[in-house]
N, C-alpha and C positions, 0 to 999 in steps of 0.2 A: 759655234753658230749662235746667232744673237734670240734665235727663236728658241732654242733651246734650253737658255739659262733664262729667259723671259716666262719661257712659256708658250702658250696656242688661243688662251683666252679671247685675244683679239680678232682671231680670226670672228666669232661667233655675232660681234658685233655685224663685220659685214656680214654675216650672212642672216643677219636681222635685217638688215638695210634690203636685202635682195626681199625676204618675204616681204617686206612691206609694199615694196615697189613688184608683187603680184607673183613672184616667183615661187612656184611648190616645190619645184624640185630642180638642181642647176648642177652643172661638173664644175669641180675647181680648175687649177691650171694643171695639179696634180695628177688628173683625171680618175679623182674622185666624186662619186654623186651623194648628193648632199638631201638627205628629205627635211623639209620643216614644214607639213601640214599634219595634223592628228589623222583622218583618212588616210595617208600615204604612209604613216607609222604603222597604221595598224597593219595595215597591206601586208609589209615586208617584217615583223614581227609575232604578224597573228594570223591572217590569212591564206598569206601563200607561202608556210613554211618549206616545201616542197624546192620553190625556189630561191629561197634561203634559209637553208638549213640552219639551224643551233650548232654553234661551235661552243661546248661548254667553257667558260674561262678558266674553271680549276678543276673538274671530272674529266682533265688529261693526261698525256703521258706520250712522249718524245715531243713536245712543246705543241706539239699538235693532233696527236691521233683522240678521241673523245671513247670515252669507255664506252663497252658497249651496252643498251639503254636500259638492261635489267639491271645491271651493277650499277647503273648511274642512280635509277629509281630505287633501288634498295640503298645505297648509301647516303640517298639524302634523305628517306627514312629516318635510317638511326641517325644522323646528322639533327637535324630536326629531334629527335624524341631526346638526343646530348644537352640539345640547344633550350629548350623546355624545362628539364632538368638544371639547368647551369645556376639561376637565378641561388638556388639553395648552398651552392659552393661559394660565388662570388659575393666579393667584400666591398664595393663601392667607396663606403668611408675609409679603407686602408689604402685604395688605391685614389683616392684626393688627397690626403696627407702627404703620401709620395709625391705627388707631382708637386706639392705646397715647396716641399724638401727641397726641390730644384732649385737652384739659383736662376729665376728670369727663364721659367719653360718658355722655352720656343714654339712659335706656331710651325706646322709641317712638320712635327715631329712630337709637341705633347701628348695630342690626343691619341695618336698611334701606341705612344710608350703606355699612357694610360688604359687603354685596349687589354695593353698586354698583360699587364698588371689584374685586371677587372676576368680575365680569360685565362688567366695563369692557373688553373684548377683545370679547366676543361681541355687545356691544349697537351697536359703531361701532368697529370696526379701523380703519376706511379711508377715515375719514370727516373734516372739517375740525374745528377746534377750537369751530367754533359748533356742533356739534351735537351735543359733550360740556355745553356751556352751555346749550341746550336740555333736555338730560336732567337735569343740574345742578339746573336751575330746578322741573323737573317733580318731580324726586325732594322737594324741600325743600316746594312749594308744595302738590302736591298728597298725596301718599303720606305725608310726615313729618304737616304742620300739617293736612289736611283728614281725609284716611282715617285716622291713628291716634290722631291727637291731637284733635281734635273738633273744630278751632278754625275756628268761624262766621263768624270777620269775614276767612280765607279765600274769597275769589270763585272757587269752583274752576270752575264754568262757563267763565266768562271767562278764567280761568287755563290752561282746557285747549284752549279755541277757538284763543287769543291764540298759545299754541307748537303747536299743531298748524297753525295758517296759517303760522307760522314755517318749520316743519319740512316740508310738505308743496315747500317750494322745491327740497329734494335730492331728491325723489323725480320734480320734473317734469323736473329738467335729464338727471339719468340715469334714461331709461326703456329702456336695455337693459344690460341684466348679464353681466360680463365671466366665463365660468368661471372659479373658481381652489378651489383645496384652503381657503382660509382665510377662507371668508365668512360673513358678521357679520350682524345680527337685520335693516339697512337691505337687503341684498343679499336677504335670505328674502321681507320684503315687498315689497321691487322688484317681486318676480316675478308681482304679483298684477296688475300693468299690462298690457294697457291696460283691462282686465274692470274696475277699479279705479280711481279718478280720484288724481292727487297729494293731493287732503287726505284722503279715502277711508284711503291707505296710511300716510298719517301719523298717523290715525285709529289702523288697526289698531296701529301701531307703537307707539304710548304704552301703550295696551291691553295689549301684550304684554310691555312693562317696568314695567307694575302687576302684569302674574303673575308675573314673573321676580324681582322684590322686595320687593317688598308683603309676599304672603304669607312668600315665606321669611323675608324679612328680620325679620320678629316671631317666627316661629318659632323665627328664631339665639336670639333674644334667650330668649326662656324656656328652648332648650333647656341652654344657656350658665349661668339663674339655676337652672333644678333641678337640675343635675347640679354646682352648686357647693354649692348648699343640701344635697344627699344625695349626697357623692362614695362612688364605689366603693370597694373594698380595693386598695391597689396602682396597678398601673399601667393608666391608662385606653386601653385597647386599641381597633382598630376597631373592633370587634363590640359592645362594649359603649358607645360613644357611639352607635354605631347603633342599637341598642334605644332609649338614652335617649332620641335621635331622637324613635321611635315610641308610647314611652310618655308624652314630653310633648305629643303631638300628639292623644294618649288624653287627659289631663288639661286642656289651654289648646290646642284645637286652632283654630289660625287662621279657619277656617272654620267658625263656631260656629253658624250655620243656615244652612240653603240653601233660596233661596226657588222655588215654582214655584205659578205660574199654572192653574188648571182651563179647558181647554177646552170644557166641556159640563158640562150638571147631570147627576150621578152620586152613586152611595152611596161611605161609602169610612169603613170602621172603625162601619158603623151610623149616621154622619154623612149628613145631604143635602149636597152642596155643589155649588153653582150653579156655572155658566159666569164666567170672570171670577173665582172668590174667588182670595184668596190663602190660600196652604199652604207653611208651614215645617216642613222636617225639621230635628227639635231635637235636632241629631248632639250636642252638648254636654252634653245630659240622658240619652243614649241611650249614648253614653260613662262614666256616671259609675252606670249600674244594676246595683247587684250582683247580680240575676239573668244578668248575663252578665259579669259581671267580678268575680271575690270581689277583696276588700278594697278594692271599687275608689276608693274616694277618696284612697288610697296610692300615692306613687308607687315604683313598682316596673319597673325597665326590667326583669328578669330575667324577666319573666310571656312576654317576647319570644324567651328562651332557646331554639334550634331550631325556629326560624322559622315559629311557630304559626302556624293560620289561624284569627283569630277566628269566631266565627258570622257568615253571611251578615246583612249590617244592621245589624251593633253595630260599627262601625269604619269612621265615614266622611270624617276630617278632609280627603281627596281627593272625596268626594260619593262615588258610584255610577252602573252602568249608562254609556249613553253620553255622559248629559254630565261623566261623571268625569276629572280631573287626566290628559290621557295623558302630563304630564311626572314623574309621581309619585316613577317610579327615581332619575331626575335630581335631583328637588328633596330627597329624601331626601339623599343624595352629596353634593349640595352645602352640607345643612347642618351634615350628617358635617363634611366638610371644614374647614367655617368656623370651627366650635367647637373643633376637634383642632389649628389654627393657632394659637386662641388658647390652650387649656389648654397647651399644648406649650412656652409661651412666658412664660405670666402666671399668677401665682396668682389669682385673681378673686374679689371678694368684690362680690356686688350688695347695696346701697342704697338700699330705697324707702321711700319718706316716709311714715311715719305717717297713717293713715286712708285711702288712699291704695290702691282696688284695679283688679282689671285694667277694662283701657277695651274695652270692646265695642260697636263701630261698624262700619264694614265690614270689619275682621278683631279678633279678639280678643289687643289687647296687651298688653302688661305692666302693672303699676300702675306711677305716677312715681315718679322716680328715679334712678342713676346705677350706674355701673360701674366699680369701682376697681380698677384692674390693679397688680401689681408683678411686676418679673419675678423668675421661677420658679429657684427654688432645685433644684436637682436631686435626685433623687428624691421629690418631697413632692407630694403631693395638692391637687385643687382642696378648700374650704372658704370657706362663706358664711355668710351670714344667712335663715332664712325670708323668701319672698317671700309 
């Protein structure tokens, strides 16, 4: 399928063209409903969770049953108090060198590997050399080739069964967990034993180094091509990669719709919508409306200057409400981080191929291409090419 190996990006245009021309809420052919107003996000994200329940994306297990909401809330607890912690493990400048290593990194797949590399502490400290090979495997097979890159003759099914039956073997041998100050993402879901079966935990545990890289890891990557494409004056400072952070997340945000399910037939924007439909909030159309963003198809990290509050609903690259990102601090920090290793180090100029735009599949990645580093002359600025 040509949409497949393309992508879904396109779609989002038309469904820019509908908001303009006065449309809040519209079905596709697919007979899916589509929201693109901030009131109508909030609705079905914040308001009327009732009727659209939280499907966690990784606090699951048989691809779809959601733990249940104390196990959910205690483990993203300790998730969070891991994630706080991490900064003190990870090495940033060893994992820019690595990527340096690469011959011609790839977009839709550096910043991922890079992820991995920057989280390689916190996903298995303590753990044997197979179950760096397991993540290894999972990083490349599923997150690189299936979720960014499209690639169909991926078996990601079988790819994720095959290393979660793997992986679920550390989790049966150690089912009780040693206190210590320095415990790693295997030690966080240990704790979900015995409530939890061993592939259950190895279940959640893949899940949760899909949040921990996935997303960010595309997010490295744009926020790395826009802030080379449009460097600052001077010296790029923390504040100011952290906006850029923000305002790439405004523009190519990872999370380009979030799907939710109606529990009942209700009204919703003047719409019927039955029990069962589906309903996307089209944060990527709802991001880019100059009624809440002037100039907004510009990228402008300074709109972030004194740490605005956008309007409630027009700023969801983390979704809303309770099923919203609770790692959101973190993943910001960490992408800070990522990029401030590499600008600190490398001039960067991205490289993408001719015809060539972003892939929008389960996160929105870059279009193809490469990343070409040299190291950094002192005092000079990042500069690139339009991506």
């Amino acid at each position: 399928m040509a949409w497949y190996r393309k992508g879904l990006w396109g779609r989002t245009a038309r469904w820019q063209e509908k908001t303009r021309a006065g449309a809040r809420i519209f079905r596709t052919a697919s007979g899916v409903w589509v929201v693109t107003t901030p009131d109508l996000a909030r609705q079905v994200l914040v308001e009327d969770t009732p009727t659209y329940p939280v499907k966690p994306a990784f606090l699951r297990v048989d691809q779809v049953r959601p733990l249940p909401p104390a196990m959910r809330a205690a483990t993203t607890r300790r998730l969070l108090h891991l994630l706080s912690a991490a900064p003190q493990a990870m090495d940033p400048g060893a994992a820019a060198q690595l990527l340096a290593a690469r011959p011609c990194p790839r977009f839709q797949s550096w910043g991922i590997w890079f992820m991995r590399e920057l989280y390689r502490p916190v996903l298995s400290a303590h753990r044997s050399p197979a179950v760096d090979d397991i993540v290894d495997h999972f990083v490349e097979s599923l997150l690189v080739d299936a979720m960014t890159r499209g690639d169909r003759l991926t078996p990601a099914g079988k790819v994720f069964a095959s290393l979660q039956q793997r992986l679920a073997a550390e989790f049966s041998v150690r089912p009780d967990i040693p206190a210590r100050t320095d415990e790693d993402l295997l030690d966080t879901v240990a704790r979900l034993r015995p409530a939890l079966t061993a592939s259950e935990c190895a279940e959640v545990y893949l899940r949760l180094v899909t949040a921990l890289l996935g997303a960010t890891g595309v997010a490295l990557e744009w926020t790395v091509a826009m802030t080379a494409v449009h460097p600052p004056t001077g010296h790029l400072a923390a504040g100011q990669l952290r906006r850029a952070v923000l305002e790439t997340q405004r523009l190519r945000p990872s999370s380009w719709r979030i799907y939710r399910e109606s529990s009942r037939d209700h009204t919703l924007g003047g719409r019927h919508i039955r029990a069962g439909d589906h309903v996307i909030v089209a944060s990527s159309v709802i991001h880019r409306d100059p009624r809440w963003w002037p100039d907004a198809e510009s990228f402008l990290p300074d709109r972030w200057r004194g740490a605005p509050q956008p309007p409630q609903g027009t700023y969801l690259p983390f979704s809303d409400g309770p099923g919203a990102c609770p790692a959101r601090g973190p993943a910001v920090e960490a992408i800070r981080r990522g990029a401030a290793a590499i600008f600190d180090r490398y001039a960067v100029t991205p490289r993408f191929t001719p015809g060539s735009g972003p892939r929008a599949l389960a996160v929105l990645a870059p279009p193809m291409g490469e990343l070409r580093l040299a190291a950094r002359q002192p005092d000079s600025c990042p500069a690139g090419r339009s991506p």
